[in-house]
Structures are given as C-alpha cells and as structure tokens.
C-alpha positions in Angstrom: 8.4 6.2 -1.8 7.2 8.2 -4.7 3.6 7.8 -6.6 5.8 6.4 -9.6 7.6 3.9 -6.9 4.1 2.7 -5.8 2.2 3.0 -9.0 5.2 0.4 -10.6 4.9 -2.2 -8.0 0.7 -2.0 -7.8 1.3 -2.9 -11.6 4.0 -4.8 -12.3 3.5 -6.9 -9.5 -1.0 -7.2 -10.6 -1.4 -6.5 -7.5 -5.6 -6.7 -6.4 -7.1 -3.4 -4.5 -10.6 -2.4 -3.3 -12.1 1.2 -2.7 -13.5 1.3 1.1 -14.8 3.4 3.0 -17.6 5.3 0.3 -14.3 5.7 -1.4 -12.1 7.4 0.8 -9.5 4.4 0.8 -8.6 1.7 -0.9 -7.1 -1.9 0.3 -4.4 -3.1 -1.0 -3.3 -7.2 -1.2 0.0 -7.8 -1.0 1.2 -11.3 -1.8 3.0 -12.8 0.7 6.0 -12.9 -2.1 5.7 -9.4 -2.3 6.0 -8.2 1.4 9.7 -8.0 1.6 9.8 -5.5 -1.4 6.7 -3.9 -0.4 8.5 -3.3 3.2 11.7 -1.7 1.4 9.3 0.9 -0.3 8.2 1.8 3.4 11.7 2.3 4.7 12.0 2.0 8.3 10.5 5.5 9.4 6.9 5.4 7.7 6.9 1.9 9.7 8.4 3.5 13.1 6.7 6.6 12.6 3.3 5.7 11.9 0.5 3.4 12.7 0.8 1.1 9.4 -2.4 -1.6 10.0 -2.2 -4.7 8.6 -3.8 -7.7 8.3 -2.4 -11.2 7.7 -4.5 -13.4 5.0 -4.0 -16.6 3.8 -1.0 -15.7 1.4 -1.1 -12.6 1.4 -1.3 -8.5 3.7 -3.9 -6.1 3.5 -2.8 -2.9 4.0 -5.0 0.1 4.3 -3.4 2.8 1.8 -5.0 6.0 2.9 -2.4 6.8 5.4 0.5 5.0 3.7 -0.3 7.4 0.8 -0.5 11.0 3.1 2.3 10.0 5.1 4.7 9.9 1.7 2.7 13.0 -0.2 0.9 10.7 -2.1 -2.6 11.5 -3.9 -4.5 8.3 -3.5 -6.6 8.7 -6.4 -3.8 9.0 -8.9 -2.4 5.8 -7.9 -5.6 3.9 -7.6 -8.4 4.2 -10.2 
C-alpha cells in the first residue's frame, strides 16, 4: 500500500478518523462495506506479519493507523491532517 493507495480510499470512500494519543496516531473507521477493500490494501503479510488491532463497532472497524502506516513506509501526517 502506498500513501497515494491509502490517501484515495480515506477520501473517496469519506472515511471518519480521530487524532489519539496527544497526536501521535489517528483512528480510523472503516465501514463495514469497506472492510473487504480495506483488507486487499493490507495484503496478507502486513496482516500475518504484524499485530493489526482492531475493533469491531456497530457497522463499522477501528483501526489504529500508527503501525499500519510504519509498517508500509508511510508518514502518518501526510495522509491524515
């Protein structure tokens, strides 16, 4: 997944984030609609790699995008404003 990739999906799909954390991460809410496309941009190895938490919401994930973002090179800050 590049920044680009992610960027696209955050906006095309409006997806809702928060900063956490005094700003060191952000949450991101992933619709339930959204998850199978979401788990493509993953690929198989960030999620068997890496400790991916998740939480399950009424319609929708949040995912924690801190180590999503390191693990794939990302800057977090120039995907989320």
């Amino acid at each position: 997944m590049t920044e680009l990739e992610l960027y696209m999906f955050i906006t095309d799909n409006k997806l809702e984030y928060h900063w956490v954390k005094d700003n060191t991460d952000v949450i991101l809410f992933v619709e339930i609609r959204h998850i199978e496309d979401f788990n493509e941009m993953l690929r198989y190895h960030a999620m068997y790699e890496s400790d991916i938490e998740c939480h399950m919401k009424y319609k929708y994930f949040c995912f924690y995008m801190n180590d999503i973002c390191e693990y794939f090179g990302i800057e977090i800050k120039n995907i989320f404003k």
